[in-house]
PDB file of N, CA, C and O in Angstrom, chain B, residues numbered from 101:
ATOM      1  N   UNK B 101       0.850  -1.178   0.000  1.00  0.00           N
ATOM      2  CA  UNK B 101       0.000   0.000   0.000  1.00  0.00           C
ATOM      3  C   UNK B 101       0.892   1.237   0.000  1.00  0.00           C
ATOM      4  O   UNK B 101       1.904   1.321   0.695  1.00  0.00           O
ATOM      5  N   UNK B 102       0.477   2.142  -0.778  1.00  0.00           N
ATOM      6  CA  UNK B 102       1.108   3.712  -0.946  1.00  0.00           C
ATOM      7  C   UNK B 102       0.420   4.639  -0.072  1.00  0.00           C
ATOM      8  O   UNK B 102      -0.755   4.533   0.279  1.00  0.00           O
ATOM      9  N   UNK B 103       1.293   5.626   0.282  1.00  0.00           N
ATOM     10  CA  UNK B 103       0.640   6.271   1.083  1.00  0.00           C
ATOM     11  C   UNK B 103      -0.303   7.234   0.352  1.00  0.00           C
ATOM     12  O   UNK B 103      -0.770   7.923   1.259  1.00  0.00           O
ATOM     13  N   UNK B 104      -0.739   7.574  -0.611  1.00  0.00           N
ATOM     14  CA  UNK B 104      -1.790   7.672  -1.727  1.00  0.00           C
ATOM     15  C   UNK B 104      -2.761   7.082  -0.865  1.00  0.00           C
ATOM     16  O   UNK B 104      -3.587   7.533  -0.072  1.00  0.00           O
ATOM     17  N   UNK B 105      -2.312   5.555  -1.379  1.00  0.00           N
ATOM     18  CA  UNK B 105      -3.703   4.827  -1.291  1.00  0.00           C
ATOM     19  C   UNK B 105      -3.982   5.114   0.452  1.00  0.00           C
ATOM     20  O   UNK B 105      -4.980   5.834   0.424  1.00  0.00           O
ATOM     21  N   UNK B 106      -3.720   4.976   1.487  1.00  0.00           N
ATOM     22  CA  UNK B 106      -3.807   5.079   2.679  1.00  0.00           C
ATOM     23  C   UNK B 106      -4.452   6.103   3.077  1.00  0.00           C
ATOM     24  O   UNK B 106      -5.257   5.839   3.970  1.00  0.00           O
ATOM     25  N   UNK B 107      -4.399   7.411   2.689  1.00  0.00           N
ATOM     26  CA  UNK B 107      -5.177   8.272   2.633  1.00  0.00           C
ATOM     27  C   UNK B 107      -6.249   8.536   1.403  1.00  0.00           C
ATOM     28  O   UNK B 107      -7.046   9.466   1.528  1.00  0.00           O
ATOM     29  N   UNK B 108      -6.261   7.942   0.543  1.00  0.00           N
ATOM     30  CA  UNK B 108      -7.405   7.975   0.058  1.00  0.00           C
ATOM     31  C   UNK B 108      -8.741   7.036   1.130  1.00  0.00           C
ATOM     32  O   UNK B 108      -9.856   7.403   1.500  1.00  0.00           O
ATOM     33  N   UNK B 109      -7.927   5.652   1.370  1.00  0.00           N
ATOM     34  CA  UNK B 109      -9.233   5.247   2.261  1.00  0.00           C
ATOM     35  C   UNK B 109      -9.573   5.769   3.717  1.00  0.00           C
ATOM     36  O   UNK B 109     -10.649   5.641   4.301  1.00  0.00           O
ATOM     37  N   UNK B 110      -8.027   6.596   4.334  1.00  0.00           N
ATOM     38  CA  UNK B 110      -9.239   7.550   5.081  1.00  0.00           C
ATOM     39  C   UNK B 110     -10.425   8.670   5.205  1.00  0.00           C
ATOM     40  O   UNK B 110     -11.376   9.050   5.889  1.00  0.00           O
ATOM     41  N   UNK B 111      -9.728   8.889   4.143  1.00  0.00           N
ATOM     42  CA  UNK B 111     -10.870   9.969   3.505  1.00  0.00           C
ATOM     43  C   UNK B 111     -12.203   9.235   3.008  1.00  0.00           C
ATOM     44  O   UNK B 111     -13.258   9.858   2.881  1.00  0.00           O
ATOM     45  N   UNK B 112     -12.073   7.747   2.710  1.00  0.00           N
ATOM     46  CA  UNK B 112     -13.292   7.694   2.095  1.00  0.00           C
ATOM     47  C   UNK B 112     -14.098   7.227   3.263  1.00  0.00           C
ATOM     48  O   UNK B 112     -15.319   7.318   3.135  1.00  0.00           O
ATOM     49  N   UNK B 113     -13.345   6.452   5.045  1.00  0.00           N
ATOM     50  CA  UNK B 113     -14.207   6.485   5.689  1.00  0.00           C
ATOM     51  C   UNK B 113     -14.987   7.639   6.943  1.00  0.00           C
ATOM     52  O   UNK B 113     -15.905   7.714   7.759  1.00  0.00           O
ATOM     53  N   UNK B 114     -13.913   8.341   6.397  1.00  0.00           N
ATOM     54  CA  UNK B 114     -13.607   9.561   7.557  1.00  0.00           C
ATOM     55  C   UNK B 114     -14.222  10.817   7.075  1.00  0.00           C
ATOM     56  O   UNK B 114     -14.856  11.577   7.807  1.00  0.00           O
ATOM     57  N   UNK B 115     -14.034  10.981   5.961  1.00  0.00           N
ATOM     58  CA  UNK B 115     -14.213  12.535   5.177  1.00  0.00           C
ATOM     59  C   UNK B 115     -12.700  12.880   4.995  1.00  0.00           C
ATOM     60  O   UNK B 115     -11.780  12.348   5.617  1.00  0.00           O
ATOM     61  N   UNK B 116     -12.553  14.138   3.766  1.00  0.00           N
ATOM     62  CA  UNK B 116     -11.549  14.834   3.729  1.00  0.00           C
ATOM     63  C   UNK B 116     -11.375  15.568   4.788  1.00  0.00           C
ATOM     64  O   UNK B 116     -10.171  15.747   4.970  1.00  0.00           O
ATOM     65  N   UNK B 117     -12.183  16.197   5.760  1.00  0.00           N
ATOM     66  CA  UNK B 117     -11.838  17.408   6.202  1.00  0.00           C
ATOM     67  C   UNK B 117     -11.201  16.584   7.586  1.00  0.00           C
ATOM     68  O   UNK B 117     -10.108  16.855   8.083  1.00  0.00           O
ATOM     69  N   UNK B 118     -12.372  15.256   8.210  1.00  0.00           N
ATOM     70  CA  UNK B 118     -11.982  14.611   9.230  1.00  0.00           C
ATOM     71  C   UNK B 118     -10.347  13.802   9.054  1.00  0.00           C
ATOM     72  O   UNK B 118      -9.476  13.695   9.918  1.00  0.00           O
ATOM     73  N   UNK B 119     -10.334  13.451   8.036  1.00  0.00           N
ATOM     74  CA  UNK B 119      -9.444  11.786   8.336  1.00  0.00           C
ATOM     75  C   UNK B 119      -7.479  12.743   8.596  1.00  0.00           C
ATOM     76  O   UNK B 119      -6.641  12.107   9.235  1.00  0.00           O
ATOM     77  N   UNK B 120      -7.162  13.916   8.123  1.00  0.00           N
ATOM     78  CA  UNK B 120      -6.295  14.325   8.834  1.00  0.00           C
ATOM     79  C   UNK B 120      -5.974  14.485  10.226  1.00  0.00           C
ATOM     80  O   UNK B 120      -5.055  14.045  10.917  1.00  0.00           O
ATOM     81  N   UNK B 121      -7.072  15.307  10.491  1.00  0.00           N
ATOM     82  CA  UNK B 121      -7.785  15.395  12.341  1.00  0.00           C
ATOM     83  C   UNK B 121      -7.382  14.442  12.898  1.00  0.00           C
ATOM     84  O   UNK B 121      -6.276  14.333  13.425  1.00  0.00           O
ATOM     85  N   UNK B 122      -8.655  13.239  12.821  1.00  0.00           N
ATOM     86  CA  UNK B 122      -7.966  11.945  13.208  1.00  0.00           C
ATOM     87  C   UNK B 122      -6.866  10.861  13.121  1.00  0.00           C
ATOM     88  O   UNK B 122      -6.784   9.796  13.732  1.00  0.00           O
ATOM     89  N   UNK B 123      -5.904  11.505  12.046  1.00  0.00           N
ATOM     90  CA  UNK B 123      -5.171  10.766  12.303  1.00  0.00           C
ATOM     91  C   UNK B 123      -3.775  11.358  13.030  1.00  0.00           C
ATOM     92  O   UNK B 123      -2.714  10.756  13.197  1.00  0.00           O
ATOM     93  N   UNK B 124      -4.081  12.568  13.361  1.00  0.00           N
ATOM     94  CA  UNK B 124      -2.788  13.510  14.088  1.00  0.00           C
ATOM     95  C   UNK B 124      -3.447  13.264  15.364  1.00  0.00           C
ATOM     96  O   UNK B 124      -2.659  12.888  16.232  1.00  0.00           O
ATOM     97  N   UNK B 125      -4.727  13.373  15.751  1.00  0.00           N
ATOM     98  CA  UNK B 125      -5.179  13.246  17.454  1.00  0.00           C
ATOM     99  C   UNK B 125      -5.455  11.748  17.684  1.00  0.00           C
ATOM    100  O   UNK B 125      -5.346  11.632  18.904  1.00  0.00           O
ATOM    101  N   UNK B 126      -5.690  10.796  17.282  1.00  0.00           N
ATOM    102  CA  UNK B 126      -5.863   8.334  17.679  1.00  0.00           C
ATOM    103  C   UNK B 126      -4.910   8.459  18.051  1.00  0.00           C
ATOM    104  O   UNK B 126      -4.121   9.011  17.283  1.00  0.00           O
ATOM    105  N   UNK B 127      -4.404   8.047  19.395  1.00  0.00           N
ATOM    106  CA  UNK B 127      -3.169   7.431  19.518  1.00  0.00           C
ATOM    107  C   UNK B 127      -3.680   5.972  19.450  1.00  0.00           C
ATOM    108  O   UNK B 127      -4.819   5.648  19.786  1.00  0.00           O
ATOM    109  N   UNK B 128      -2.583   4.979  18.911  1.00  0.00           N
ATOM    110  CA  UNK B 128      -3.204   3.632  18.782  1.00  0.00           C
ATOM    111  C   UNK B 128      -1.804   2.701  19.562  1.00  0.00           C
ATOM    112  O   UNK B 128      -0.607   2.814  19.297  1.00  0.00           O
ATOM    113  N   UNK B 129      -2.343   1.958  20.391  1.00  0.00           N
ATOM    114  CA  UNK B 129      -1.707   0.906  21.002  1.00  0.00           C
ATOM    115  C   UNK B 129      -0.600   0.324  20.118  1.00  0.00           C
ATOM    116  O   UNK B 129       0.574   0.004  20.305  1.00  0.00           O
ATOM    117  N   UNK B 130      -1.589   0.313  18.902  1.00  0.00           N
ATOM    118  CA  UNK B 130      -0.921  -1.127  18.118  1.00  0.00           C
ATOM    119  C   UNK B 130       0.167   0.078  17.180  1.00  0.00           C
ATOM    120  O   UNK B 130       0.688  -0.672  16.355  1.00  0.00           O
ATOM    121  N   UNK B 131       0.490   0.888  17.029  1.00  0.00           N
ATOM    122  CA  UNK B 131       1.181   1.450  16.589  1.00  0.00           C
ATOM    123  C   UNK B 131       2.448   1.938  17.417  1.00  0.00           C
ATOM    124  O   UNK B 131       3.250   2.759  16.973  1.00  0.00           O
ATOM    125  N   UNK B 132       2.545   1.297  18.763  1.00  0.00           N
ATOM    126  CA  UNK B 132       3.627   1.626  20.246  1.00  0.00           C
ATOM    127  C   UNK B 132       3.208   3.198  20.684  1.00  0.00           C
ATOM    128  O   UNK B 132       3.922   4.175  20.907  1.00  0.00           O
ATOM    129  N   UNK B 133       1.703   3.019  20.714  1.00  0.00           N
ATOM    130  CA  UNK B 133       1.510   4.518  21.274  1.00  0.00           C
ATOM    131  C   UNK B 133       1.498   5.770  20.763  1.00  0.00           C
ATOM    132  O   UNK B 133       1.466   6.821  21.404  1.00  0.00           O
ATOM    133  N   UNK B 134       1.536   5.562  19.051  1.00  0.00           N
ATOM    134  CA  UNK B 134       1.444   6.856  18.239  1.00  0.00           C
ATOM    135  C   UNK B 134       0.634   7.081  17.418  1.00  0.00           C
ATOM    136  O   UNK B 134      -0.104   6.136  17.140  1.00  0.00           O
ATOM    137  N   UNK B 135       0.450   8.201  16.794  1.00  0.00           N
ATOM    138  CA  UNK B 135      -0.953   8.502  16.274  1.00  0.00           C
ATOM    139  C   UNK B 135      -0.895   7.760  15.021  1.00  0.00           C
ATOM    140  O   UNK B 135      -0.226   6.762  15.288  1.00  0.00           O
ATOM    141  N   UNK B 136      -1.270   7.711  13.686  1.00  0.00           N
ATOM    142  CA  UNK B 136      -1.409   7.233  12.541  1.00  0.00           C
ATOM    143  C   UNK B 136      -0.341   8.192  12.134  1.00  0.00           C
ATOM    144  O   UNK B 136       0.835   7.891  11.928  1.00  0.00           O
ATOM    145  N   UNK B 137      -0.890   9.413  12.038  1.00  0.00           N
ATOM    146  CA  UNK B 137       0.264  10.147  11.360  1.00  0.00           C
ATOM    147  C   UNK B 137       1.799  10.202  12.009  1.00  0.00           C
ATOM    148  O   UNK B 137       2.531   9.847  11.085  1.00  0.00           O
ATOM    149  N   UNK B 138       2.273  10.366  12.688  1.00  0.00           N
ATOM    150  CA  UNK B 138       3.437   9.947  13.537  1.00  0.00           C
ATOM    151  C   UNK B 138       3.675   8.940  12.933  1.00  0.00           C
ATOM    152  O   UNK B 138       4.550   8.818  12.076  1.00  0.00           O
ATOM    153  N   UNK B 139       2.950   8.136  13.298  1.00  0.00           N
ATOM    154  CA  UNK B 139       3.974   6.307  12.782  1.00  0.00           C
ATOM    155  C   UNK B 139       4.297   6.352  11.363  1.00  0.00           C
ATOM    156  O   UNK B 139       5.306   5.720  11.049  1.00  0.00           O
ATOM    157  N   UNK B 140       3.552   7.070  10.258  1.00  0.00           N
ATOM    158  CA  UNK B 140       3.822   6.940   9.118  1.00  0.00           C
ATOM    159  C   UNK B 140       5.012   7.922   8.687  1.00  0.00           C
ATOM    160  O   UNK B 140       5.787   7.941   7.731  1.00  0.00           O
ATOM    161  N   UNK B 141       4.773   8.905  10.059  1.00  0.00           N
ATOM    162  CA  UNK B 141       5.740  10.009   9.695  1.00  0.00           C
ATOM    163  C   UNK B 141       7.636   9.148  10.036  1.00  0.00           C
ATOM    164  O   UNK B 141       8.645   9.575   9.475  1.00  0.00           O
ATOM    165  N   UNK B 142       7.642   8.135  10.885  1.00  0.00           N
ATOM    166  CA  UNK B 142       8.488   7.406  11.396  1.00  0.00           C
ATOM    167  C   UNK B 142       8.798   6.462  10.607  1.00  0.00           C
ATOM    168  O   UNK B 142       9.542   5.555  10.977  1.00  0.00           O
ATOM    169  N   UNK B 143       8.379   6.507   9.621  1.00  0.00           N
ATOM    170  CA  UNK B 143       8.267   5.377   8.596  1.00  0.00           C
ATOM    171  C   UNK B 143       8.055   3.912   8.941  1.00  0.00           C
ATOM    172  O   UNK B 143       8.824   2.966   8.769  1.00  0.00           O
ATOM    173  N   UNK B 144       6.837   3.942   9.468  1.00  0.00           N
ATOM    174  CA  UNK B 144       5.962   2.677   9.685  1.00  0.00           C
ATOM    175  C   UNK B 144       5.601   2.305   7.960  1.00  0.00           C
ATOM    176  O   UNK B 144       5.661   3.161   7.077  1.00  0.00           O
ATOM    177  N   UNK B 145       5.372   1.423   7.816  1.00  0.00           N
ATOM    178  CA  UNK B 145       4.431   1.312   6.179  1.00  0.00           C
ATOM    179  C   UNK B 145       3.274   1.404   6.315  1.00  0.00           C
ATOM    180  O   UNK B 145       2.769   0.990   7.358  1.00  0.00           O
ATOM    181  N   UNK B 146       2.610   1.885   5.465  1.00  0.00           N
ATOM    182  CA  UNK B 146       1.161   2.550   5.458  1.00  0.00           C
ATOM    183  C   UNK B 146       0.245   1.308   5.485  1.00  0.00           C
ATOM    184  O   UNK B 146      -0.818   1.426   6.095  1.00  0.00           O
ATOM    185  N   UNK B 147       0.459   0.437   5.048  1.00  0.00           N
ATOM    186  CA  UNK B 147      -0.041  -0.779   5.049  1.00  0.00           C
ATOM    187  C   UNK B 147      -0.407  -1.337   6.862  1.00  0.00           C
ATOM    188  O   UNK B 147      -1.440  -1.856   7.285  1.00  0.00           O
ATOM    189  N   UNK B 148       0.651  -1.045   7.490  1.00  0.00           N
ATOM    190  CA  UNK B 148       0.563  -1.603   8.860  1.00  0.00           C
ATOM    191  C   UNK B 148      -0.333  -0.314   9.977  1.00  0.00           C
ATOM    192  O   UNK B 148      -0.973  -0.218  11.025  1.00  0.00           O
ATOM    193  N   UNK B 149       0.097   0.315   9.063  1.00  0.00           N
ATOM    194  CA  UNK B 149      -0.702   1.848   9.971  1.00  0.00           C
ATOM    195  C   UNK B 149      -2.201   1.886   9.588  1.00  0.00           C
ATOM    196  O   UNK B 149      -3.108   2.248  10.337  1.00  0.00           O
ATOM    197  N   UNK B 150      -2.302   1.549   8.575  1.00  0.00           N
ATOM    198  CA  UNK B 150      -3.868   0.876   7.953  1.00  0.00           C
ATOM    199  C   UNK B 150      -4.652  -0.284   8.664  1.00  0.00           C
ATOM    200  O   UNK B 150      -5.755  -0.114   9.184  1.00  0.00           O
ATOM    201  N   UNK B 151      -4.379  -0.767   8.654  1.00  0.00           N
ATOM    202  CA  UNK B 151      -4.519  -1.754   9.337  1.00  0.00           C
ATOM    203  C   UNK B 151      -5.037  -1.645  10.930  1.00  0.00           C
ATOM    204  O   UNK B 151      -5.902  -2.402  11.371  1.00  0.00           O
ATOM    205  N   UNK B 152      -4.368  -0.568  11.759  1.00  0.00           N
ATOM    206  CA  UNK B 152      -4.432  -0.014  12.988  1.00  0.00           C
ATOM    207  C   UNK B 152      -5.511   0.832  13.388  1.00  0.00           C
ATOM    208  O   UNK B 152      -5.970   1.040  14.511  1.00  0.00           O
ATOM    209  N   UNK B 153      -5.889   1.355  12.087  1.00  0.00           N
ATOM    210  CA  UNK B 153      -7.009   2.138  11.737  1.00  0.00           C
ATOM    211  C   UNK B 153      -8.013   1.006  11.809  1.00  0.00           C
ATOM    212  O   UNK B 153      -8.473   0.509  12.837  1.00  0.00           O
ATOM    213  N   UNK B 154      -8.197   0.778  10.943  1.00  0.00           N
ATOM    214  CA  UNK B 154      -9.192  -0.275  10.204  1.00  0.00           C
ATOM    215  C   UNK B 154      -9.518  -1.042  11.601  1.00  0.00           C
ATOM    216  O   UNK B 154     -10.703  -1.318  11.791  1.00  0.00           O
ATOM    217  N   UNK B 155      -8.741  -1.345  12.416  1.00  0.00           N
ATOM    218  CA  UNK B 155      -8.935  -2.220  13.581  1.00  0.00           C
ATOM    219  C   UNK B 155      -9.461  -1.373  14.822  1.00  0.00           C
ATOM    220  O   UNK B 155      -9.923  -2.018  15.763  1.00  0.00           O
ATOM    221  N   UNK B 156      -9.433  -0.080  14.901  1.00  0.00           N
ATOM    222  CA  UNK B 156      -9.606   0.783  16.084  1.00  0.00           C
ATOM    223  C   UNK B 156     -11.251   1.463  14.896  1.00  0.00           C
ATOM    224  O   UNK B 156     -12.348   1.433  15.455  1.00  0.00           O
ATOM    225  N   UNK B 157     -11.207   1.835  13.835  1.00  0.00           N
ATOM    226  CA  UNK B 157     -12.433   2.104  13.526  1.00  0.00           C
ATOM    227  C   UNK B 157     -13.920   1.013  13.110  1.00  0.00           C
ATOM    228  O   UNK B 157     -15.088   1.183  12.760  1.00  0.00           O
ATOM    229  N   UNK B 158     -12.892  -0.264  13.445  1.00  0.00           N
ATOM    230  CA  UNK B 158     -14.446  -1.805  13.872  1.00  0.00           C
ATOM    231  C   UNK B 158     -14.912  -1.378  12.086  1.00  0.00           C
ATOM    232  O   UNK B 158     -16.017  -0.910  11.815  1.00  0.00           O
ATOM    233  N   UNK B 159     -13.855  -1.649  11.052  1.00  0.00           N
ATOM    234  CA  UNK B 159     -14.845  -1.973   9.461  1.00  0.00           C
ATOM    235  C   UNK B 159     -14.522  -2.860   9.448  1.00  0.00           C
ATOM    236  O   UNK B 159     -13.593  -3.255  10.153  1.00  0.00           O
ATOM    237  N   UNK B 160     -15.105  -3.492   8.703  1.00  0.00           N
ATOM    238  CA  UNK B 160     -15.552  -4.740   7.897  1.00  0.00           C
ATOM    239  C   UNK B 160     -14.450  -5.278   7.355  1.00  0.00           C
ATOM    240  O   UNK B 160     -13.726  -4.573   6.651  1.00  0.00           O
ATOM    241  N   UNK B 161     -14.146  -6.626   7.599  1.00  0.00           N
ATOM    242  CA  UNK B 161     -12.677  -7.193   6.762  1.00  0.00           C
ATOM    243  C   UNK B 161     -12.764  -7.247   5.642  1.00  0.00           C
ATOM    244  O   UNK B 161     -11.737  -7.687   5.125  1.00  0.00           O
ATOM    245  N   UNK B 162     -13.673  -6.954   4.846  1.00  0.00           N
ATOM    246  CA  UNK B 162     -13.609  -6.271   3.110  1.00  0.00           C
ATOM    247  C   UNK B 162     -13.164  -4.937   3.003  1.00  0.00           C
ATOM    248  O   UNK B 162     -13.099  -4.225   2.001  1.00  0.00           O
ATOM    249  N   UNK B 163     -12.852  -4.684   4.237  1.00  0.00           N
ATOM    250  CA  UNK B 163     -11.958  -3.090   4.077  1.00  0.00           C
ATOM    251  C   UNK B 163     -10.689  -2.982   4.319  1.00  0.00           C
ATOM    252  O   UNK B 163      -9.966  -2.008   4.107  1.00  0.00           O
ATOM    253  N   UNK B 164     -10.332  -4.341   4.922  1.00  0.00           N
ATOM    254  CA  UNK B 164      -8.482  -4.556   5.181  1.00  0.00           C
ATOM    255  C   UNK B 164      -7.795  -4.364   4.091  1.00  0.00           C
ATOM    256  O   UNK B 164      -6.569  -4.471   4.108  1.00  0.00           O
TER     257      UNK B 164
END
């Protein structure tokens, strides 16, 4: 996954205006305590930071 694509699907579950917001203020466990954006900024792969999302926002495993 590109980080393109990673933010395109927050935006598509979040909104444009939200899915930045949220991903500078979630801190997520599964990320060692950092927000989405942080970890990606740390160079996590967007793929695994997706994933963290996807698991803290309860979608559907047709959205993994």
């Amino acid at each position: 996954m590109r980080h393109s694509e990673f933010w395109e699907r927050m935006e598509q579950h979040l909104g444009s205006a939200y899915a930045p917001v949220w991903a500078d203020q979630q801190v997520l466990a599964e990320l060692d305590g950092r927000t989405a954006a942080e970890a990606l900024d740390a160079g996590v792969p967007p793929k695994v930071v997706w994933r963290a999302v996807w698991s803290r926002l309860g979608l559907p495993p047709s959205e993994r």
